[in-house]
N, C-alpha and C positions, 0 to 999 in steps of 0.2 A: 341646617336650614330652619330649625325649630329654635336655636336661638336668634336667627333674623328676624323672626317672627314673633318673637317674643311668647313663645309657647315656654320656652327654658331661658333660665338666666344664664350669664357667658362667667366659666369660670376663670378666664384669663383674657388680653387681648384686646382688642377695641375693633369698635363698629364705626366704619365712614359712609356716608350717605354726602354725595357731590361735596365729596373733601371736609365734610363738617364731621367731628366725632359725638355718636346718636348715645342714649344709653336707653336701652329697648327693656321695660318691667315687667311688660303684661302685650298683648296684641294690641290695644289702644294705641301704643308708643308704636309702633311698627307701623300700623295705616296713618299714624299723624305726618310720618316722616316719607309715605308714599312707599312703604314693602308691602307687597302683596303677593300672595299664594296659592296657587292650584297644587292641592293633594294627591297623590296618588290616588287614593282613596275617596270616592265623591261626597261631598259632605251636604249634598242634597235633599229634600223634602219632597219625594214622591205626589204626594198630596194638593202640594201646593203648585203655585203657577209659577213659568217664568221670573215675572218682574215681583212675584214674591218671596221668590225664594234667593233673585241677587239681592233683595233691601232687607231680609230677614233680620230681623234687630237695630237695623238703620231707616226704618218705616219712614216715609214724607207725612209730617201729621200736620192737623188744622183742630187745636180747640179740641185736643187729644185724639181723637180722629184718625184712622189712616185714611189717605189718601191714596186709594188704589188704581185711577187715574191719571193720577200725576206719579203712581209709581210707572204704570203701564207707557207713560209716555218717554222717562228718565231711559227705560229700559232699551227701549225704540233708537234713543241717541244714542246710549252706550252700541248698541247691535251697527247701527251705521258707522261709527266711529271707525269699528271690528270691522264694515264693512262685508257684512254677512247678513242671512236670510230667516232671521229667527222671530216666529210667533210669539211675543211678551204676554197673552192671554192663556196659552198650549200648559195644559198640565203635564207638570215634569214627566211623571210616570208611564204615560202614552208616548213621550219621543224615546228615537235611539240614542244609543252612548253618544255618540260623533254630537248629540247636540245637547247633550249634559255635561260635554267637556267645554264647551263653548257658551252656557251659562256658569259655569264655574269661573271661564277667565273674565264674562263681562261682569262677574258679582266683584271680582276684586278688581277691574278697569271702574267701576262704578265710586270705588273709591280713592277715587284720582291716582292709581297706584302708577308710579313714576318705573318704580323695579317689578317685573313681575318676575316671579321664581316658579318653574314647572316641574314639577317631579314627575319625571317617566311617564309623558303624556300620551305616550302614545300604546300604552301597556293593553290598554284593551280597543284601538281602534282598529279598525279595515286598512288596508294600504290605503285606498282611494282617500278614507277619511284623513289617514296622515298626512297626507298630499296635500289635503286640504287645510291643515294644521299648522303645516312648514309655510305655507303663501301666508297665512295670517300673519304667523311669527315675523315676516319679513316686513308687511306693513306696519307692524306695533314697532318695530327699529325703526323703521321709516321716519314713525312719527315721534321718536326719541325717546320710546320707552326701552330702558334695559332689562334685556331678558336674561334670566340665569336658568338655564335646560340642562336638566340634568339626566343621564343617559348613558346606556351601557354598549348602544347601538353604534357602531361606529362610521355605518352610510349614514345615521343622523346628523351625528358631533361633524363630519363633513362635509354635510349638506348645507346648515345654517348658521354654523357655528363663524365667529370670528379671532377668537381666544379661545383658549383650553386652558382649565385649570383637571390636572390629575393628583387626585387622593389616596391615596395608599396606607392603610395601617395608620387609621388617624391624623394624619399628616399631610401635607401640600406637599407634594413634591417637584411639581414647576406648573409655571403659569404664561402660556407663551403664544403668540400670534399662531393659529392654524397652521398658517401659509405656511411657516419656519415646518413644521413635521408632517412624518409620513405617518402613514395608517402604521408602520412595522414600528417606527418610535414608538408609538402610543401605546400601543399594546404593550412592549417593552416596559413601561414608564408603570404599565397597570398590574403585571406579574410579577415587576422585579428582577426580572432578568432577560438577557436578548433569545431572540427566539432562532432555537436554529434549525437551518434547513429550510424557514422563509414562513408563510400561512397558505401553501398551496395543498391542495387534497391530496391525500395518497390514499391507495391499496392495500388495505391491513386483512391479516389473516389472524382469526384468533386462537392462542396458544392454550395449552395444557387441559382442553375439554375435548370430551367426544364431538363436539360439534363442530369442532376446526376443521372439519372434511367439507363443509358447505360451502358456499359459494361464498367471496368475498364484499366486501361492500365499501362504497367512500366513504374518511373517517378526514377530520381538520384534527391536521397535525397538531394544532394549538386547542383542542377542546376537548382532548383525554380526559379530562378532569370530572 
Protein backbone atom coordinates (compact mmCIF):
# COMPACT_ATOMS: atom_id res chain seq x y z
CA UNK A 1 0.00 0.00 0.00
CA UNK A 2 3.19 2.27 0.55
CA UNK A 3 4.16 1.79 -2.91
CA UNK A 4 0.50 3.06 -4.20
CA UNK A 5 1.30 5.80 -2.18
CA UNK A 6 4.42 6.54 -3.26
CA UNK A 7 6.01 6.20 0.12
CA UNK A 8 8.22 3.20 -1.72
CA UNK A 9 9.30 2.69 -5.14
CA UNK A 10 7.81 -0.65 -6.81
CA UNK A 11 10.54 -3.01 -7.51
CA UNK A 12 8.66 -4.89 -10.25
CA UNK A 13 5.16 -4.81 -11.89
CA UNK A 14 3.14 -1.80 -12.95
CA UNK A 15 0.59 0.54 -11.50
CA UNK A 16 -2.99 1.15 -13.33
CA UNK A 17 -5.08 3.91 -12.30
CA UNK A 18 -8.63 3.58 -14.62
CA UNK A 19 -6.71 1.34 -17.08
CA UNK A 20 -3.83 4.07 -17.45
CA UNK A 21 -0.28 2.80 -16.29
CA UNK A 22 0.90 5.60 -13.36
CA UNK A 23 4.61 5.69 -12.36
CA UNK A 24 4.10 6.84 -8.64
CA UNK A 25 8.20 8.58 -7.21
CA UNK A 26 7.17 10.31 -4.28
CA UNK A 27 3.33 10.94 -2.76
CA UNK A 28 3.04 14.08 -5.10
CA UNK A 29 2.45 11.31 -8.00
CA UNK A 30 -0.12 9.34 -6.06
CA UNK A 31 -2.54 12.40 -5.02
CA UNK A 32 -2.01 13.84 -8.69
CA UNK A 33 -3.28 10.44 -10.01
CA UNK A 34 -6.30 10.60 -7.17
CA UNK A 35 -4.50 7.59 -4.44
CA UNK A 36 -5.25 8.54 -1.15
CA UNK A 37 -4.72 7.02 2.38
CA UNK A 38 -5.81 6.61 5.86
CA UNK A 39 -3.09 5.05 8.05
CA UNK A 40 -3.45 2.83 10.48
CA UNK A 41 -1.76 5.10 12.45
CA UNK A 42 -3.26 8.85 12.70
CA UNK A 43 -1.07 11.08 11.34
CA UNK A 44 -2.86 14.03 13.07
CA UNK A 45 -1.80 17.46 14.86
CA UNK A 46 -3.31 17.36 18.12
CA UNK A 47 -2.94 21.16 18.24
CA UNK A 48 -4.32 22.06 15.44
CA UNK A 49 -7.90 22.42 14.13
CA UNK A 50 -10.11 20.34 11.82
CA UNK A 51 -9.86 22.08 8.47
CA UNK A 52 -6.10 22.62 9.57
CA UNK A 53 -4.94 19.67 9.90
CA UNK A 54 -6.99 18.22 6.36
CA UNK A 55 -5.03 21.33 4.27
CA UNK A 56 -1.76 20.84 6.48
CA UNK A 57 0.86 21.62 3.65
CA UNK A 58 -1.85 22.18 1.02
CA UNK A 59 -2.94 25.66 2.79
CA UNK A 60 -5.59 27.94 0.49
CA UNK A 61 -3.12 31.13 0.38
CA UNK A 62 -3.82 34.81 -0.91
CA UNK A 63 -0.52 37.02 -1.37
CA UNK A 64 1.14 34.15 0.81
CA UNK A 65 -1.28 34.23 3.42
CA UNK A 66 -3.29 31.37 4.72
CA UNK A 67 -6.52 31.51 4.37
CA UNK A 68 -8.23 29.93 7.30
CA UNK A 69 -11.64 30.79 6.12
CA UNK A 70 -11.60 29.54 3.10
CA UNK A 71 -9.98 26.58 4.60
CA UNK A 72 -12.82 26.18 7.33
CA UNK A 73 -15.20 26.58 4.50
CA UNK A 74 -13.31 23.72 1.73
CA UNK A 75 -13.56 21.57 5.05
CA UNK A 76 -17.51 22.01 5.58
CA UNK A 77 -17.92 20.68 1.62
CA UNK A 78 -15.47 18.05 2.01
CA UNK A 79 -17.74 16.95 5.64
CA UNK A 80 -21.12 17.17 3.57
CA UNK A 81 -19.85 15.32 0.65
CA UNK A 82 -18.88 12.39 3.63
CA UNK A 83 -22.20 13.45 4.65
CA UNK A 84 -21.27 13.60 8.24
CA UNK A 85 -21.47 15.90 11.29
CA UNK A 86 -18.14 17.42 11.94
CA UNK A 87 -16.88 20.78 13.52
CA UNK A 88 -14.06 22.32 10.87
CA UNK A 89 -13.16 24.89 13.77
CA UNK A 90 -12.99 21.72 16.82
CA UNK A 91 -9.51 21.14 17.88
CA UNK A 92 -8.32 17.87 17.03
CA UNK A 93 -7.08 16.84 20.41
CA UNK A 94 -10.61 17.46 22.42
CA UNK A 95 -12.52 14.99 19.82
CA UNK A 96 -12.73 11.27 20.00
CA UNK A 97 -11.04 8.64 17.66
CA UNK A 98 -14.45 8.02 15.65
CA UNK A 99 -13.85 11.71 14.58
CA UNK A 100 -10.03 11.58 13.94
CA UNK A 101 -10.81 8.75 11.61
CA UNK A 102 -13.10 10.93 9.75
CA UNK A 103 -10.88 13.90 9.40
CA UNK A 104 -8.21 11.65 8.15
CA UNK A 105 -10.55 10.30 5.32
CA UNK A 106 -11.91 14.00 4.58
CA UNK A 107 -7.96 15.25 4.56
CA UNK A 108 -7.42 12.68 1.69
CA UNK A 109 -11.29 13.22 0.10
CA UNK A 110 -9.99 16.83 0.17
CA UNK A 111 -7.68 15.86 -2.42
CA UNK A 112 -9.88 14.87 -4.94
CA UNK A 113 -8.76 11.31 -3.97
CA UNK A 114 -10.77 9.12 -6.65
CA UNK A 115 -9.01 5.59 -4.71
CA UNK A 116 -9.16 5.77 -1.20
CA UNK A 117 -7.08 2.95 0.52
CA UNK A 118 -7.94 2.16 4.38
CA UNK A 119 -5.78 0.35 6.58
CA UNK A 120 -7.55 -1.49 9.47
CA UNK A 121 -9.89 1.37 10.09
CA UNK A 122 -11.61 0.27 12.41
CA UNK A 123 -8.51 -0.94 14.77
CA UNK A 124 -9.37 1.43 17.43
CA UNK A 125 -13.21 2.27 16.93
CA UNK A 126 -16.35 1.40 19.18
CA UNK A 127 -18.73 -1.07 17.21
CA UNK A 128 -21.26 1.86 17.16
CA UNK A 129 -18.56 3.91 15.51
CA UNK A 130 -17.79 1.03 12.88
CA UNK A 131 -21.29 0.97 12.07
CA UNK A 132 -20.86 4.19 11.39
CA UNK A 133 -17.70 3.82 9.14
CA UNK A 134 -19.32 0.81 7.08
CA UNK A 135 -22.65 3.51 5.99
CA UNK A 136 -19.96 5.94 5.00
CA UNK A 137 -17.82 3.58 3.08
CA UNK A 138 -20.93 2.60 1.19
CA UNK A 139 -21.89 6.40 0.23
CA UNK A 140 -18.09 7.05 -0.99
CA UNK A 141 -18.97 3.71 -3.56
CA UNK A 142 -21.94 5.44 -4.22
CA UNK A 143 -20.51 8.27 -5.37
CA UNK A 144 -17.69 6.30 -7.29
CA UNK A 145 -15.03 6.50 -5.17
CA UNK A 146 -12.92 3.06 -5.00
CA UNK A 147 -12.20 1.80 -1.76
CA UNK A 148 -9.33 -0.59 -1.11
CA UNK A 149 -10.23 -1.89 3.01
CA UNK A 150 -7.95 -3.59 4.13
CA UNK A 151 -8.82 -6.14 7.16
CA UNK A 152 -8.43 -9.15 8.91
CA UNK A 153 -12.06 -9.09 10.27
CA UNK A 154 -14.06 -11.25 8.37
CA UNK A 155 -17.81 -9.85 9.36
CA UNK A 156 -16.11 -6.64 7.75
CA UNK A 157 -14.58 -8.04 4.35
CA UNK A 158 -18.48 -9.47 4.35
CA UNK A 159 -20.18 -6.64 5.16
CA UNK A 160 -18.83 -4.02 2.58
CA UNK A 161 -16.72 -5.84 0.68
CA UNK A 162 -17.50 -6.51 -3.19
CA UNK A 163 -14.05 -8.30 -4.39
CA UNK A 164 -11.54 -9.88 -2.35
CA UNK A 165 -8.10 -9.89 -2.97
CA UNK A 166 -6.13 -12.45 -0.39
CA UNK A 167 -2.33 -12.15 0.27
CA UNK A 168 -0.48 -14.70 1.63
CA UNK A 169 3.33 -14.94 2.00
CA UNK A 170 3.78 -11.81 -0.31
CA UNK A 171 1.85 -13.02 -2.96
CA UNK A 172 -1.91 -12.70 -4.43
CA UNK A 173 -3.15 -15.48 -4.20
CA UNK A 174 -6.75 -14.80 -5.83
CA UNK A 175 -8.82 -12.03 -6.42
CA UNK A 176 -12.50 -12.78 -6.77
CA UNK A 177 -16.09 -11.44 -6.48
CA UNK A 178 -17.36 -12.04 -2.57
CA UNK A 179 -20.55 -13.49 -3.85
CA UNK A 180 -18.24 -16.45 -5.45
CA UNK A 181 -16.94 -17.43 -1.48
CA UNK A 182 -17.63 -18.57 1.79
CA UNK A 183 -16.25 -17.13 5.05
CA UNK A 184 -14.56 -21.17 5.18
CA UNK A 185 -12.90 -20.42 1.53
CA UNK A 186 -11.36 -17.35 2.84
CA UNK A 187 -9.88 -18.40 5.64
CA UNK A 188 -8.69 -21.42 3.76
CA UNK A 189 -7.11 -19.04 1.09
CA UNK A 190 -5.49 -17.06 4.26
CA UNK A 191 -3.80 -20.24 6.26
CA UNK A 192 -3.03 -22.21 3.43
CA UNK A 193 -4.80 -25.01 3.97
CA UNK A 194 -8.61 -26.28 4.56
CA UNK A 195 -9.73 -26.21 7.83
CA UNK A 196 -11.01 -29.25 9.28
CA UNK A 197 -13.80 -30.01 11.28
CA UNK A 198 -15.37 -26.38 10.03
CA UNK A 199 -14.85 -22.89 12.50
CA UNK A 200 -17.46 -23.89 15.17
CA UNK A 201 -16.34 -23.57 18.96
CA UNK A 202 -15.44 -26.58 20.79
CA UNK A 203 -14.67 -27.75 24.46
CA UNK A 204 -11.01 -28.14 24.97
CA UNK A 205 -9.52 -29.51 28.12
CA UNK A 206 -5.98 -28.54 28.83
CA UNK A 207 -3.38 -31.26 28.77
CA UNK A 208 0.02 -32.12 30.63
CA UNK A 209 -0.55 -29.22 33.55
CA UNK A 210 -1.83 -29.53 36.91
CA UNK A 211 -4.31 -27.38 35.97
CA UNK A 212 -6.22 -29.63 33.59
CA UNK A 213 -8.55 -30.52 36.60
CA UNK A 214 -10.44 -27.05 36.16
CA UNK A 215 -13.16 -26.31 34.44
CA UNK A 216 -13.17 -26.20 30.60
CA UNK A 217 -13.67 -23.24 28.52
CA UNK A 218 -14.69 -22.36 24.64
CA UNK A 219 -11.57 -22.34 22.47
CA UNK A 220 -12.20 -21.60 17.90
CA UNK A 221 -10.90 -24.50 16.63
CA UNK A 222 -9.12 -22.11 14.04
CA UNK A 223 -7.33 -19.72 16.67
CA UNK A 224 -4.92 -22.10 18.46
CA UNK A 225 -2.31 -20.11 17.13
Amino acid sequence: MKILQGVYGKDAGEIEVDGRTVELTNTHDARAVGIGMVFQEFSLVPTLTVAQNIFLGVEPLASGLIRDKQAVALARDVFAQMDVDVDPTATVGRLGTAYWQLTEIAKALAQDARVLIMDEPTASLAKHEADNLFELVGRLKAQGISVVYISHRMDEVFRIADRITILRDGRRLLTERLSNLTPAQVVEGIVGQEIEGGMEYKQRTAQGSPRAAGPTSPRCSTCAA
